[in-house]
Phi, psi and omega in degrees: 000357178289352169278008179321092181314164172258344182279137187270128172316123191270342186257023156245185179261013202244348184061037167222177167284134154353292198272346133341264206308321191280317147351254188340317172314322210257315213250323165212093216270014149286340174273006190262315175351122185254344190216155157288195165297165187274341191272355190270162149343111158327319214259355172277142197269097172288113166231127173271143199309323192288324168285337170285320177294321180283358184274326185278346191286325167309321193269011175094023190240148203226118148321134167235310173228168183223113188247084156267089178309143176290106166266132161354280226269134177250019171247010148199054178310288177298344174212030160312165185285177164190171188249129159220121164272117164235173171208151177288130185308340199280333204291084182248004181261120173278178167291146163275043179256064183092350174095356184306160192188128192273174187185165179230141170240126177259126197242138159192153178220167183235034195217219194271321213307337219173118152322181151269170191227151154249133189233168153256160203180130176242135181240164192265165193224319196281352189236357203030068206241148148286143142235145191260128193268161189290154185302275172006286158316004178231051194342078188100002244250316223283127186232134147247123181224153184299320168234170140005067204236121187296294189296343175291304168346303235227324170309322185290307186288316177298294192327296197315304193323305158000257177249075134322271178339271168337271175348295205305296187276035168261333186258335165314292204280357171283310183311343174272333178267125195280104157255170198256178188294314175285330194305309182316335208247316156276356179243041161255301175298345169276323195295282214308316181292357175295331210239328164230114226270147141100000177297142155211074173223166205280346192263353137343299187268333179301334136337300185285343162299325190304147196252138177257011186212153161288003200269348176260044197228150184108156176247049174265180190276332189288331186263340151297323158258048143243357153262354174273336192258022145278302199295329175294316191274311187293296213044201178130341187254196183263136173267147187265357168270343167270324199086358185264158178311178183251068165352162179271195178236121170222011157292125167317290189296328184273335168292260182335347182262310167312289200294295203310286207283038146249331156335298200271003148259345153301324152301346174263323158295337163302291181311311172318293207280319163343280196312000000 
């Protein structure tokens, strides 16, 4: 997607390039919505996914993913939640961590679930993994709004370019901090209750430790949460307390509920060794 022309097509109704617009059809045909759903309120603030996409594609942002989950109900198909990751032509030097590369995640739904959001985010190239970063660390980045807003847009998005940089050596200095075999073994053992609430048991968490690429091998903090957060979010292995495979996560809100508060316990370890 990185060749994505930016000019807008005169011959769709979206104000997008064609083949944008054929995407959006196959993977999440709720960012196309022309209308909300039929139970809401006049007062409800219909903002469509397709106009926040022509203001970042304009301001130089490229589709990376498109996330509709399949719902039961096929009578809400237009206004189911959805995902769409982009990132910017200017950001072009990756990290040498793994391949990381910022990026914003756009969340809208067109019914009750969800306002639209603006995330800040880093994606892994080598695991094709997300990670959604805690508000705090994109200073402030995390946006929600009521309506259509040009200038709320294109402020969020400068903000977001803004810090990059800063993210980047914030993730420099977690790949440099050495945790010891227990440290590793407690923030392994924290990560599996974000995903199993009330779990605390050790051969869990030594499973959700296990590293599946070499390059996530070692106890420094950035590759201890990224291996716990491929095995939550991926899954694939046996949890040895059922003896059954771990399913993957493939709901928007629980992958998105998983990444932050795997964010913000890794911001707590980080602060701990700062400190």
């Amino acid at each position: 997607m990185d060749n994505l022309p930016i000019t807008v097509i005169s011959n769709n109704p979206f104000g997008l390039p064609d083949d944008v617009v054929e995407m959006l059809d196959e993977k999440a045909p709720a960012a196309l919505a022309m209308s909300p759903a039929s139970h809401v309120s006049e007062g409800y603030s219909f903002v469509p996914t397709y106009k926040i996409l022509e203001v970042l594609l304009s301001q130089g942002f490229v589709i990376r993913d498109v996330v509709q989950p399949k719902g039961r109900n096929e009578n809400n198909l237009m206004t189911a939640k959805h995902r769409i990751s982009l990132r910017h032509k200017s950001v072009s030097a990756m990290s040498r961590l793994g391949n990381a590369f910022p990026e914003i995640l756009l969340f809208n739904s067109h019914g009750w679930q969800c306002k639209y959001l603006l995330l800040g985010g880093i994606f892994r190239f080598v695991c094709e993994n997300g990670m959604i970063v805690a508000d705090q660390d994109f200073g402030g980045f995390l946006k929600r709004h009521e309506g259509f807003d040009y200038d709320f847009i294109i402020n969020a998005t400068k903000e977001w370019v803004n810090q990059v940089e800063p993210m980047f050596e914030k993730i420099t200095r977690m790949s440099e901090i050495e945790l010891s075999d227990a440290q590793v073994l407690d923030f392994a053992q924290e990560a599996t209750q974000i995903r199993w609430e009330g779990v605390n048991d050790r051969r869990l968490a030594i499973a959700v430790n296990d590293a599946q690429r070499y390059e996530d091998e070692g106890n420094n903090l950035w590759n201890t949460m990224n291996r716990a957060q491929e095995n939550l979010i991926r899954g694939g292995f046996t949890n040895p307390l059922t003896g059954r495979k771990v399913r993957a996560i493939n709901g928007i809100d629980a992958d998105t509920e998983i990444n932050t508060k795997l964010w913000q316990l890794a911001d707590r370890f980080y602060e701990s060794a700062a400190a």
